[in-house]
C-alpha positions in Angstrom: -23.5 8.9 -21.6 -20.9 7.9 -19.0 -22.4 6.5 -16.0 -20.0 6.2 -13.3 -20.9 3.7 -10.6 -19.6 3.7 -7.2 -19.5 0.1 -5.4 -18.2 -2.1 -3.1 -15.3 -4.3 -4.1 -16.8 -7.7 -2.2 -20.2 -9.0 -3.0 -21.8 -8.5 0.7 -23.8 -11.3 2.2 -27.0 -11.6 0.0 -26.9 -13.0 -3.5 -29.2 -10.0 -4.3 -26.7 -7.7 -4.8 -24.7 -9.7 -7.4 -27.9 -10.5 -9.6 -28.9 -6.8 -9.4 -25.3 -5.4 -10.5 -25.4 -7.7 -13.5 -28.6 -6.4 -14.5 -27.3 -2.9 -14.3 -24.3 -3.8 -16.4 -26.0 -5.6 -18.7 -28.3 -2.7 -19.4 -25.8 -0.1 -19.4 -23.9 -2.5 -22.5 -26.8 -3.1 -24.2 -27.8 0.8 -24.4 -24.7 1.7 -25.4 -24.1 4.2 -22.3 -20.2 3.9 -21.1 -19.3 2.4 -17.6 -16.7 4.5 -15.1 -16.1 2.5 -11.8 -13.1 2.3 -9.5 -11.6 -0.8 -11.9 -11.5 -3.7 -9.6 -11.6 -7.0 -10.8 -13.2 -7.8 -7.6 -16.8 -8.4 -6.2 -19.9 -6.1 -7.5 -17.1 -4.0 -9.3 -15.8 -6.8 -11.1 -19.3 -8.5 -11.8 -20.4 -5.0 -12.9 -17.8 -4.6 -15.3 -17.7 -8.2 -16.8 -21.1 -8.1 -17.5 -20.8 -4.6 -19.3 -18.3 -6.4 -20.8 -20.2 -8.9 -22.4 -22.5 -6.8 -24.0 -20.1 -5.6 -25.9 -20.2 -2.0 -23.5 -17.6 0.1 -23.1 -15.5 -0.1 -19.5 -13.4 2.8 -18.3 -12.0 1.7 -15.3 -10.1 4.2 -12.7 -7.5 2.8 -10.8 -5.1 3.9 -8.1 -1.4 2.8 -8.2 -1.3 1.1 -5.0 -4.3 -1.4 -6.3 -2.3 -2.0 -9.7 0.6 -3.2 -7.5 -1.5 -5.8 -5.5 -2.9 -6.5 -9.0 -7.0 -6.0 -8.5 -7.2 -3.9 -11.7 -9.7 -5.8 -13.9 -8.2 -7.0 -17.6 -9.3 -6.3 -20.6 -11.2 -2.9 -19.9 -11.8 -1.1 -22.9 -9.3 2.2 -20.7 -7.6 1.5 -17.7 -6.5 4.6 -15.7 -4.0 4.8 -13.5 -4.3 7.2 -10.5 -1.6 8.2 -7.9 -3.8 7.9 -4.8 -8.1 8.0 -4.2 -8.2 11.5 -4.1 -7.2 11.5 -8.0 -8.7 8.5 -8.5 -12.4 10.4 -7.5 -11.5 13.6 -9.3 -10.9 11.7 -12.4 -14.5 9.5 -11.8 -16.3 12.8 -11.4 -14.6 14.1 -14.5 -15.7 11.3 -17.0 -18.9 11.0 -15.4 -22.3 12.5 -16.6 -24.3 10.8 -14.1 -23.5 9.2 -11.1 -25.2 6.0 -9.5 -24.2 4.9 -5.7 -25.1 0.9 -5.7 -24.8 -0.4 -2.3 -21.6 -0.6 -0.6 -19.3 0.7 2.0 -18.0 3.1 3.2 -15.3 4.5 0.1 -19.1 4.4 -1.6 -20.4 6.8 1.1 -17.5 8.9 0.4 -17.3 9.1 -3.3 -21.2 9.4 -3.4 -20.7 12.3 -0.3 -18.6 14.2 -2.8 -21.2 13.9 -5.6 -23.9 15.4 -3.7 -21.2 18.5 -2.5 -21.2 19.2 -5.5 -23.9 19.5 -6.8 -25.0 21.4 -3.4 -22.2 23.8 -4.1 -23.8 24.0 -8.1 -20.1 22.6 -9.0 -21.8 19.6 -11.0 -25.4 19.5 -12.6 -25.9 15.6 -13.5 -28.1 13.3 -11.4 -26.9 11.2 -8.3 -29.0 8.4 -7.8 -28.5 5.8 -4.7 -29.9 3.0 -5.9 -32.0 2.0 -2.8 -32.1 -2.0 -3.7 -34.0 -3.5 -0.7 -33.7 -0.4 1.0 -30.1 0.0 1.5 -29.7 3.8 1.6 -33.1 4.3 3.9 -31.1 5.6 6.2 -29.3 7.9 4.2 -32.2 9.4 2.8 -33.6 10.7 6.3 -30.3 11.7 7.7 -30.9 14.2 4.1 -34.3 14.5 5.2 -32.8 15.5 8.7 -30.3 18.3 7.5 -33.4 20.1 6.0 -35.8 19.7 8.6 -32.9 21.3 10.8 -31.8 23.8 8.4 -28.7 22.5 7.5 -29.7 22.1 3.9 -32.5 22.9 1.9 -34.5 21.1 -1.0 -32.7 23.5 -3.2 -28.9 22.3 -2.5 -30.3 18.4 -2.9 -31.4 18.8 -6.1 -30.9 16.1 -8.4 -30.1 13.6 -5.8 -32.4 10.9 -6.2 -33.1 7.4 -4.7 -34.7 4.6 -6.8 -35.7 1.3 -5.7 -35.0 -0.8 -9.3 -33.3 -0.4 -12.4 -36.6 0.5 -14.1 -36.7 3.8 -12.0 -32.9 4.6 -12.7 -33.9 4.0 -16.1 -36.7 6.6 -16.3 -34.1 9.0 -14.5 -31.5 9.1 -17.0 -34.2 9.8 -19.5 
């Protein structure tokens, strides 16, 4: 399957997050699932990529223009795509992906995530959404979700298949 992964593009401030991305991409090459990420060379992105990489996984990476120009695209992706702006950029990620994993990161992750669970709100999309709650990271996000349903902004119903999981063991057992 494709697995697109949505992450930050610097490594944050706790080694944590680097060993835990590598152990993503090194199970995603060695199951012979695909990665689709934003193509940076760059932080968890390019961490996550190099060590799909060195599996021997496949790597398609979805890059806007502007990035190409200041040169963060990561080499030697097995498909580099070039987008004109985000906005294409996302559509494309959505496109390729059959699942959809938010690791931690900032705020372009909220927002591509954000547009994952629209969708499958608006029964657009039926392919899981996990936040991959290392340490938990996305707490927060999970009651604010909790929130909009207690005040009947959303229902169980519309957050179907969004899912939070605390290791790569438990993403593992949701993409079963």
């Amino acid at each position: 399957m494709n697995i697109t992964v949505y992450l930050a593009s610097s490594t944050g401030n706790d080694s944590k997050f680097e060993a835990a991305v590598r152990e993503l991409g090194t199970w995603i090459g060695a199951s012979g699932n695909t990665l689709v990420y934003g193509g940076s060379k760059t932080g968890l992105m390019g961490a996550l990529a190099q060590s799909v990489l060195q599996l021997g996984g496949k790597v398609i990476g979805v890059e806007p223009q502007f990035f190409i120009d200041a040169e963060y695209q990561y080499e030697g992706l097995t498909q580099l795509i070039v987008a004109k702006d985000m906005a294409e950029r996302k559509t494309k990620m959505i496109e390729l992906g059959d699942a959809f994993i938010a690791f931690p990161g900032g705020v372009g992750t909220l927002e591509e995530v954000s547009e994952i669970m629209s969708k499958l709100s608006l029964g657009q999309l039926q392919a899981p959404c996990i936040y991959y709650n290392l340490d938990g990271y996305y707490d927060d996000v999970k009651h604010f979700l909790q929130q909009m349903i207690l005040k009947g902004f959303s229902s169980a119903e519309k957050q179907q298949g969004v899912y939070f999981a605390q290791s790569l063991e438990k993403i593992k057992e949701l993409l079963k």
